[in-house]
Every structure is written in structure tokens, then in C-alpha cells.
C-alpha positions in Angstrom: -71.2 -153.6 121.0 -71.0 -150.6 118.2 -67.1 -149.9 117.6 -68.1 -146.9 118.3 -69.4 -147.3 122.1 -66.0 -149.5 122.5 -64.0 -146.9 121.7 -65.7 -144.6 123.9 -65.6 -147.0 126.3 -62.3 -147.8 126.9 -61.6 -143.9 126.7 -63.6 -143.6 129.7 -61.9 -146.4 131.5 -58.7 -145.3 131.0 -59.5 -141.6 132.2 -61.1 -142.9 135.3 -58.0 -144.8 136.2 -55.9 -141.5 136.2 -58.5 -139.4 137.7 -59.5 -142.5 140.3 -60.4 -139.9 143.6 -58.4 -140.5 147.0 -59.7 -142.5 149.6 -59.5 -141.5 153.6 -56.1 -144.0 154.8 -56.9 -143.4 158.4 -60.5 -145.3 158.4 -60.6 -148.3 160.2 -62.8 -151.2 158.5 -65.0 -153.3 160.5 -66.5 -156.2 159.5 -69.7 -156.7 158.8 -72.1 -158.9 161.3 -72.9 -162.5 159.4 -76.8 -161.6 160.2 -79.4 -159.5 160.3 -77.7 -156.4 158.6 -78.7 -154.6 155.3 -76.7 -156.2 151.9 -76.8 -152.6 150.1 -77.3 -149.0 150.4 -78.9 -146.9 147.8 -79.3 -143.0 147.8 -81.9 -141.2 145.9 -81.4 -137.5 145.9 -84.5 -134.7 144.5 -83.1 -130.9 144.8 -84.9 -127.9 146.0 -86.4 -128.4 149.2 -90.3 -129.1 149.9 -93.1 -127.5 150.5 -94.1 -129.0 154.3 -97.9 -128.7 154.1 -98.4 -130.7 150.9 -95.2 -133.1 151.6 -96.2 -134.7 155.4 -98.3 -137.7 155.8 -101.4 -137.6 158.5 -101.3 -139.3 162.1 -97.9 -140.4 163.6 -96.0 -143.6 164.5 -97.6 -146.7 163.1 -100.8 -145.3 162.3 -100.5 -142.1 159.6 -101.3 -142.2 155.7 -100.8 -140.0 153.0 -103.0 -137.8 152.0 -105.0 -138.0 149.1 -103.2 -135.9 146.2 -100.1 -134.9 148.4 -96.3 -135.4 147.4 -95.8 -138.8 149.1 -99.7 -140.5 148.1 -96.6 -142.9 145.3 -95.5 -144.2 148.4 -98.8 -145.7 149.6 -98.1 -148.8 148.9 -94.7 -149.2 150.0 -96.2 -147.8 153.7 -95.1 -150.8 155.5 -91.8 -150.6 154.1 -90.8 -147.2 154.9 -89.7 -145.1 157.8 -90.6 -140.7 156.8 -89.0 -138.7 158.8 -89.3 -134.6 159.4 -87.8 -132.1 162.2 -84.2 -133.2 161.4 -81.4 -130.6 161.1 -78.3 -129.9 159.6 -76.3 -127.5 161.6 -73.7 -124.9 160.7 -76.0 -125.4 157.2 -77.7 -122.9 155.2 -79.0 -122.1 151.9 -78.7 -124.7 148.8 -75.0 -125.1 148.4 -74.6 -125.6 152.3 -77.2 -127.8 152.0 -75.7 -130.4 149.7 -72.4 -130.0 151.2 -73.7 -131.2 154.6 -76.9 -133.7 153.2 -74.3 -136.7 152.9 -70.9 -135.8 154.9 -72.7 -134.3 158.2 -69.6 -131.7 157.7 -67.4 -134.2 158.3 -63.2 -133.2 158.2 -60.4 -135.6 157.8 -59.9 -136.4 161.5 -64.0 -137.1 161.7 -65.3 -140.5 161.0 -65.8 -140.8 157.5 -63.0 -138.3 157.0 -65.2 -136.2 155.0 -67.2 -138.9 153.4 -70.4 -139.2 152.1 -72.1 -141.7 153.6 -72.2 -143.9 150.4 -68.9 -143.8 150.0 -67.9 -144.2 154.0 -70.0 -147.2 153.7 -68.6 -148.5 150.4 -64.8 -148.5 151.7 -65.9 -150.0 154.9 -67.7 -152.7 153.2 -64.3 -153.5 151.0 -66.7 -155.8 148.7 -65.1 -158.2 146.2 -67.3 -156.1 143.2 -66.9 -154.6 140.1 -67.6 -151.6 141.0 -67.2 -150.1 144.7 -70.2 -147.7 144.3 -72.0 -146.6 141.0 -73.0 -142.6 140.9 -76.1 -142.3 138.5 -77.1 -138.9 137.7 -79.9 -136.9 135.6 -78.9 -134.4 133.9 -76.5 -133.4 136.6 -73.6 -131.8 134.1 -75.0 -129.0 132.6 -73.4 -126.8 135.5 -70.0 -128.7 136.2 -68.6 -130.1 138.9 -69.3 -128.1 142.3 -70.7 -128.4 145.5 -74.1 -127.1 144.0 -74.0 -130.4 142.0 -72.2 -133.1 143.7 -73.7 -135.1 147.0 -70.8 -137.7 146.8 -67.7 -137.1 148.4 -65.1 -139.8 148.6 -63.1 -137.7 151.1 -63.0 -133.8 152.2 -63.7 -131.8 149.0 -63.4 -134.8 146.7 -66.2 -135.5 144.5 -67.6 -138.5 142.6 -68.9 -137.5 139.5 -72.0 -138.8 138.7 -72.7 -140.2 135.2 -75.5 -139.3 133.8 -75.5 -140.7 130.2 -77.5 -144.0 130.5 -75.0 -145.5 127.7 -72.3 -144.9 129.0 -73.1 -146.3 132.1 -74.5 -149.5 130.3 -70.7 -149.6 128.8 -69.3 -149.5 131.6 -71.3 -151.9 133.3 -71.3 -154.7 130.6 -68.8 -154.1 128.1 -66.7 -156.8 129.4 -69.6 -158.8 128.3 -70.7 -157.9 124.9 -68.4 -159.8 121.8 -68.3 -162.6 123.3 -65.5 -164.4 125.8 -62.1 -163.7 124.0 -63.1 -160.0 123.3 -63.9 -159.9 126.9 -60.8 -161.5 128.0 -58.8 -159.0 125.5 -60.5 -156.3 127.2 -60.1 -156.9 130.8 -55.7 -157.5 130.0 -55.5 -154.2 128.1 -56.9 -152.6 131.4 -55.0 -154.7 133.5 -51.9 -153.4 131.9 -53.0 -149.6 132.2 -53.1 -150.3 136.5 -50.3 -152.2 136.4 -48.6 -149.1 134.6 -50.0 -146.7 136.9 -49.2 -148.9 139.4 -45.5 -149.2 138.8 -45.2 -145.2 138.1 -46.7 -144.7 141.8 -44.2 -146.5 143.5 -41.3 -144.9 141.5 -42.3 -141.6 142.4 -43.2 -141.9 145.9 -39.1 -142.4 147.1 -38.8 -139.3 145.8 -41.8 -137.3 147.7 -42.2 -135.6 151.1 -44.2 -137.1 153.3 -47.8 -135.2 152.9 -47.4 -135.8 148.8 -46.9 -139.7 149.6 -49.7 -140.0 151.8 -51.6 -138.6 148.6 -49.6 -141.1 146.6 -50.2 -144.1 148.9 -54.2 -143.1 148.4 -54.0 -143.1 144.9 -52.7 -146.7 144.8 -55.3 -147.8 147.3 -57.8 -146.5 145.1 -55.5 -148.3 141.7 -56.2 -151.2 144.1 -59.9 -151.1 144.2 -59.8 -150.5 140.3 -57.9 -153.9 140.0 -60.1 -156.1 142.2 -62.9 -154.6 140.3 -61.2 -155.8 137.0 -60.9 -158.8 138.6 -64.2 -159.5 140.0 -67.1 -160.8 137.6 -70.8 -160.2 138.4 -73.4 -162.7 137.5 -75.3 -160.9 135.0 -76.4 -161.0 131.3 -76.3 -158.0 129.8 -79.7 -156.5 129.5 -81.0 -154.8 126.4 -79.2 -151.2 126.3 -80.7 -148.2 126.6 -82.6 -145.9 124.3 -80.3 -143.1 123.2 -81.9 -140.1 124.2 -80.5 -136.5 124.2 -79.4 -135.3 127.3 -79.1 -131.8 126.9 -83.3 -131.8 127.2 -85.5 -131.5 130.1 -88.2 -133.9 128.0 -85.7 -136.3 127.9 -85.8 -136.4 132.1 -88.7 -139.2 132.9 -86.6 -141.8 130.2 -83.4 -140.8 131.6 -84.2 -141.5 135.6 -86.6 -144.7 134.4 -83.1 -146.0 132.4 -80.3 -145.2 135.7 -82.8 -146.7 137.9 -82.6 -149.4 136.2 -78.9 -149.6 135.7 -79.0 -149.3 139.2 -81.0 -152.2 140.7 -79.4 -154.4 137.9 -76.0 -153.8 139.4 -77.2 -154.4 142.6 -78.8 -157.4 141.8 -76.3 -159.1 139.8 -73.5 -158.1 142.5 -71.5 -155.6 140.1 -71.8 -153.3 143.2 -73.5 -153.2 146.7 -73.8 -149.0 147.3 -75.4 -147.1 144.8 -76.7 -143.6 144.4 -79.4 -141.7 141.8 -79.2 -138.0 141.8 -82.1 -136.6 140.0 -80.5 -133.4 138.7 -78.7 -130.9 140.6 -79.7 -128.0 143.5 -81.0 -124.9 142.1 -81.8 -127.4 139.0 -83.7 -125.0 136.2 -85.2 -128.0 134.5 -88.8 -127.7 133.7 -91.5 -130.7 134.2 -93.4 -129.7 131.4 -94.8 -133.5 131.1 -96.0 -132.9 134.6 -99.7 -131.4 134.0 -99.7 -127.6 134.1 -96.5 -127.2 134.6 -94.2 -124.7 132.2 -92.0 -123.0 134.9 -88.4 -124.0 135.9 -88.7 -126.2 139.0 -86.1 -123.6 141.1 -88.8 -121.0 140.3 -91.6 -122.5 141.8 -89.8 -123.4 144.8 -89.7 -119.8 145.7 -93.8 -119.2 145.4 -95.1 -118.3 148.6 -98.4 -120.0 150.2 -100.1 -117.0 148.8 -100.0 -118.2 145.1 -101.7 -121.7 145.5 -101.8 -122.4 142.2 -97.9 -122.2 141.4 -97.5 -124.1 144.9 -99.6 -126.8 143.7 -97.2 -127.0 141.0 -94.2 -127.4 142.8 -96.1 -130.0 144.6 -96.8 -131.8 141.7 -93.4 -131.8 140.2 -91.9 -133.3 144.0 -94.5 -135.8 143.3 -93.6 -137.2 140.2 -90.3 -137.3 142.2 -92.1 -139.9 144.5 -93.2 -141.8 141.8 -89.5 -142.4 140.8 -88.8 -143.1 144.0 -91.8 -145.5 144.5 -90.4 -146.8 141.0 -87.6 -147.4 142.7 -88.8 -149.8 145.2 -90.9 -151.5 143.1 -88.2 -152.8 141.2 -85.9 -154.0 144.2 -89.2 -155.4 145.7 -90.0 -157.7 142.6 -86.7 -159.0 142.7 -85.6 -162.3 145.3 -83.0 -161.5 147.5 -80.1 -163.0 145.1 -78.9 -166.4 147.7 -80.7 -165.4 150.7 -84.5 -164.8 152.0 -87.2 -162.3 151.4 -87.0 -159.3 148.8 -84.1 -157.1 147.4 -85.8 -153.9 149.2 -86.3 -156.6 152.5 -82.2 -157.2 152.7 -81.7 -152.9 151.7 -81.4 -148.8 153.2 -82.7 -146.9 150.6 -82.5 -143.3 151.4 -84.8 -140.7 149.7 -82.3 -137.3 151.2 -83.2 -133.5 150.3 -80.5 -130.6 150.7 -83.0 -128.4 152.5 -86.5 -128.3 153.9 -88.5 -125.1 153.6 -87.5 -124.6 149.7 -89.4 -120.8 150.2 -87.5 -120.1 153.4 -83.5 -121.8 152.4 -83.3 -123.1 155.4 -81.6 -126.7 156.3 -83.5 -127.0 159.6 -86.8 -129.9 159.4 -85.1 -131.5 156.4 -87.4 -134.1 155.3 -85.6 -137.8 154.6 -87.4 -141.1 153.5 -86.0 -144.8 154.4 -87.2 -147.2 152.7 -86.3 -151.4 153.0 -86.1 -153.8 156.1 -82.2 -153.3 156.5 -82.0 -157.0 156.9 -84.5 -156.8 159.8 -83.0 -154.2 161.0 -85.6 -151.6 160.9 -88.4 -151.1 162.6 -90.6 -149.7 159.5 -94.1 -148.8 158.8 -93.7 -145.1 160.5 -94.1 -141.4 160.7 -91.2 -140.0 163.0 -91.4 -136.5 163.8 -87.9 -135.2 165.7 -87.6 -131.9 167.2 -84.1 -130.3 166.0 -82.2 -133.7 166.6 -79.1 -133.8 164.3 -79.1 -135.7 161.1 -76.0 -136.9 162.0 -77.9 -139.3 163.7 -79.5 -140.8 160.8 -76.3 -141.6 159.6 -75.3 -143.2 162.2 -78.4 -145.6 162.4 -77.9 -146.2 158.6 -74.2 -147.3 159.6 -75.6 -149.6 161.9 -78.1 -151.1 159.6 -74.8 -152.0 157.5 -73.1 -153.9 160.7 -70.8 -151.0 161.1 -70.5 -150.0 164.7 -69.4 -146.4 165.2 -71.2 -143.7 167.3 -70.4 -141.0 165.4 -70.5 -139.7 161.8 -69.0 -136.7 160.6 -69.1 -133.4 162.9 -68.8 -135.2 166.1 -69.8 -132.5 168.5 -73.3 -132.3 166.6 -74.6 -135.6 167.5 -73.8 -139.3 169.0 -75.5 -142.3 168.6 -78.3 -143.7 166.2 -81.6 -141.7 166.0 -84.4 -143.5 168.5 -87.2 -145.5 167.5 -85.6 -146.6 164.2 -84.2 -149.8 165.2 -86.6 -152.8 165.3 
């Protein structure tokens, strides 16, 4: 590893073990069922809405396909593997921003399960796994704008974000610097971070005998999340470390198809290696400007055409063609986990996984967070009945949630805004 990287590298650690987020105290952990539940959750996020016409698949139930040229056509040969979904809703959701701020926490609050959560990040905590890394946030090109609810889909609690990294080095750093210089660098490493928590750790305690009772409940989050930091530091994956990425520049659109092939990855290596079991890709942000000029035809910003009306077919077809090089990410996606063996048990990575293809809205033209399309892709551990086309009329998303919950082994009815839906959605469930 370049001096240089290491450097960077341990700046980065040490700022993310000052600004490690608070976690939700009052959730209660339940353990995971020894069978037939999904090992890992992934979440692939594409912004600005979809165009419903070119986007739905023909038929229903077991016996649809995808048209010939539409969005989803990537998918075909994952068909057996997936579960498509449309007529969901978000409710008390509008517009972009609404829309990621409900996609992922169901606008949960503090006294809702998940405490205002996203989902990936609900599950992570419940799962409590003995990783490296509770969940990894990828991003492309999901900085230029800032931190925001315009930009963010993880939450670790109420208006909490997880930042998303979206610099393919760093997160190869981050990932496997403990393994590049050999054993005693590695071991020199892991003790200088060791003594940063164990600093933190110690200034914690002192202050908290000297706090109300609302400031130590922050405090007494802040060391549960020190503590997670420490048994990641503690915890050693089995991988090799893979050849690093290209550098690339990130402040260019062209530089988008290398970026989201090099996160995704990151991201099934992780997974595959054990550094971490919940992982999310966020390709760029809502209202994204970025242009797919490497998409044929294509030379306007991908906001833009989400606003062309069915009148303009020919800058519709564009937007169509950009959400379908989305597809082929995500089809990308589950090739990868579907070449790999489940790492110690049967079948496939994707066999044993959720992977969750969300969007913030459906109508892009319209703003609207009401039929809000959502792929599942992955056997759950046999816990999904897939090979689908669902159709729902207005239920809640919340739902969805809920069934992906259960796919984990948790067992709760509920997730986020109770009084918008109980229970799993039907007909998901094998």
C-alpha cells in the first residue's frame, strides 16, 4: 500500500471513530432462526422515478416476461430469481426529497420499530454480526451535493445519516488495509486503532457522570456504536485482498459505468469474504444532474428527461434507456453473487440473499410516491417464493419491509409508521 493511501487511510479511520452515528438503544434484538433465512441484505438504489409504460414486465404471477427493449429486458435471465413488484405506496410522501426520506425508514420516529432506521441499518443492529464492518454504504458519485435528505437513503436512526463513500479507493483502503504490508504492519495498524477507541472510550465514561440524563442517553449510544467499531477491529474476514481499483476521477459523469462496476464489486467481495453481511449501492443521488452520455443518444441530464412527457417519445425513450443501463448494473449485480458458492453452506450467494432494487418515486413526470416500483432479487434462504410479477393496489410499502425482516429471521409486524401498515406483504413468502 502507497504511503500515501496509508496515510489517507488512517485519517479516515480515525475521523469515522469520532463521527461514528448513534444507534437506536431501545431496539430489541432477536435472534436469527438457525434455517431457512436470508445470510445478507443488499440495497441497490437508481434516483428519479420511472417511466411505467416502458418499466413493467407483461402477464402476472408466475407467467410474465419482459418486454423486448424495455427497462427491465437485463433482468431476463435472473427471472426465476426475482420477485417485481408495482402499485406500492408511500404515504404522507411526496415529491423527491419526501421520497428518499420515506424509501428506507417507512417514516419511522424513535418510538417506531426501527426508531427511524433504514431498513439496512435496522437489520444490521439486529443482526449484531461478529464483522468488520456492520454495513458498508457504496455510493456513485453521491457528494457532489452534500449531505441531505436529497442524497442520503441510510439512516442509522431519526435524521442520522450514513454517508456513503463513493471513492472506490478509499473503500478498497478501508476494506483491506489491514492486509496489505504484510502481518506485523497489519498488527501495528489494528493497535494504533485500538488505542484511538480505547481513548474515546475512556473520555465517554468520564464525561457522562457529569451529564443530564437526555445528553447520556446520546453518550451511552455513542459508546455502543465505539463498541461496534472495536469488535470490527477485532474481527478478521477471510479474504485476500483483491487487485485495487483503477483510479478514476470522480468529479465526472464518464467516469460513472467504472465507478458503479468497481463498488459493486467491493461490495460482493465483502460480502463474500464475511467483512460484512448488509450492504447498500446508491447509484448517485435524487434530482442527480449526471448525464449518460455513454448511453446511445443520450446528451441530456438524467433529472431532465425524467420530466418529458409521453408526448416527446423520443426524449422518453431516452430516459428509458438510461433506467436501463441501470438494470444492467443491477443484473450485474446478481451475476456476480450468483457465480459465487454460498461461502460454508448450499446453493449460490444470491440463493442464501434479499437484494433490493428501491426507487424514491414512481411516476418521475407526475412526483408522486404512489405505485413505487421495487425489485427483490435472491431466494432469502428459501424464503421467497420468486419467479413473479406482483401487482398491489395502494398497499403500504411498509409491508415490504416487514416481509424483508422476516426473510432475515426477525419477527416483528411492524416497520416504521405503524398505523400505515402491519404484517408482511402476501404472496411473497414461499
Amino acid at each position: 500500500m502507497h504511503s500515501t493511501h496509508r496515510r489517507h487511510f488512517l485519517k479516515l479511520a480515525g475521523a469515522g471513530l469520532v463521527a461514528a452515528p448513534f444507534v437506536n438503544l431501545l431496539r430489541t434484538r432477536r435472534a436469527r432462526a438457525a434455517d431457512g433465512v436470508a445470510k445478507r441484505l443488499i440495497i441497490f438504489f437508481s434516483p428519479n422515478g420511472i417511466v411505467h409504460s416502458h418499466w413493467r414486465p407483461t402477464g402476472g404471477g408466475s407467467d410474465f416476461a419482459f418486454p423486448a427493449g424495455g427497462i427491465l429486458e437485463p433482468l431476463a435471465g435472473h427471472q426465476d430469481n426475482l420477485i417485481v413488484m408495482d402499485g406500492l405506496n408511500f404515504f404522507q410522501a411526496d415529491n423527491h426529497e419526501g421520497g428518499m426520506a420515506a424509501m428506507l425508514t417507512c417514516k419511522g420516529d424513535a418510538g417506531s420499530v426501527g426508531g427511524g432506521a433504514s431498513i439496512d441499518q435496522y437489520i444490521a443492529a439486529q443482526l449484531n454480526s461478529a464483522t468488520k464492518f456492520k454495513s458498508l454504504e457504496l455510493g456513485i458519485k453521491t457528494s457532489d451535493w452534500g449531505g441531505s435528505t436529497q442524497t442520503r437513503i441510510s439512516y442509522s436512526a431519526a435524521g442520522q445519516f450514513m454517508t456513503p463513500d463513493d471513492d472506490p479507493q478509499n473503500v478498497y483502503d478501508r476494506m483491506f488495509g489491514d492486509l496489505l504490508g504484510g502481518d506485523e504492519e497489519a498488527a501495528k495498524l489494528r493497535a494504533r486503532r485500538q488505542r484511538v477507541v480505547d481513548l474515546l472510550n475512556d473520555e465517554t465514561k468520564s464525561l457522562r457522570n457529569e451529564l443530564g440524563s437526555e445528553e447520556r442517553y446520546k453518550l451511552d449510544a455513542h459508546l455502543e456504536a465505539l463498541a461496534s467499531v472495536e469488535q470490527g477491529l477485532q474481527a478478521s474476514g477471510s479474504c485476500d485482498a483483491p487487485i485495487a481499483p483503477d483510479a478514476v476521477s470522480l468529479s465526472l459523469d464518464t467516469s460513472i459505468p467504472a465507478i458503479a462496476q468497481a463498488q459493486i464489486d467491493l461490495a460482493v467481495t465483502g460480502l463474500s469474504c464475511g467483512l460484512t453481511n448488509v450492504a447498500s449501492i446508491q447509484l448517485s443521488h435524487t434530482v442527480s444532474p449526471a448525464v449518460f452520455s455513454w448511453v446511445d443518444g443520450v446528451n441530456e441530464a438524467h433529472h431532465s428527461l425524467s420530466h418529458i412527457d409521453d408526448s416527446n417519445v423520443e426524449g422518453v425513450a431516452q430516459f428509458a434507456a438510461c433506467e436501463r443501463w441501470s438494470a444492467e448494473q443491477f443484473a450485474y449485480l446478481l451475476d456476480q453473487l450468483a457465480a459465487l458458492p454460498e461461502p460454508d453452506g448450499e446453493g449460490t450467494m444470491l440463493d442464501n440473499s434479499v437484494v433490493l432494487w428501491a426507487k424514491e418515486m414512481g411516476d418521475s413526470r407526475a412526483h408522486v410516491c404512489t405505485d413505487v416500483p421495487f425489485v427483490l432479487a435472491g431466494g432469502g434462504g428459501g424464503y421467497f417464493q420468486t419467479g413473479q410479477y406482483l401487482s398491489f393496489d395502494g398497499e403500504p410499502h411498509n409491508k415490504l419491509m416487514v416481509s424483508i425482516c422476516h426473510a432475515m429471521g426477525l419477527t416483528n409486524e411492524t416497520f416504521g409508521e405503524a398505523s400505515f401498515g402491519t404484517g408482511p406483504l402476501e404472496g411473497l413468502a414461499s
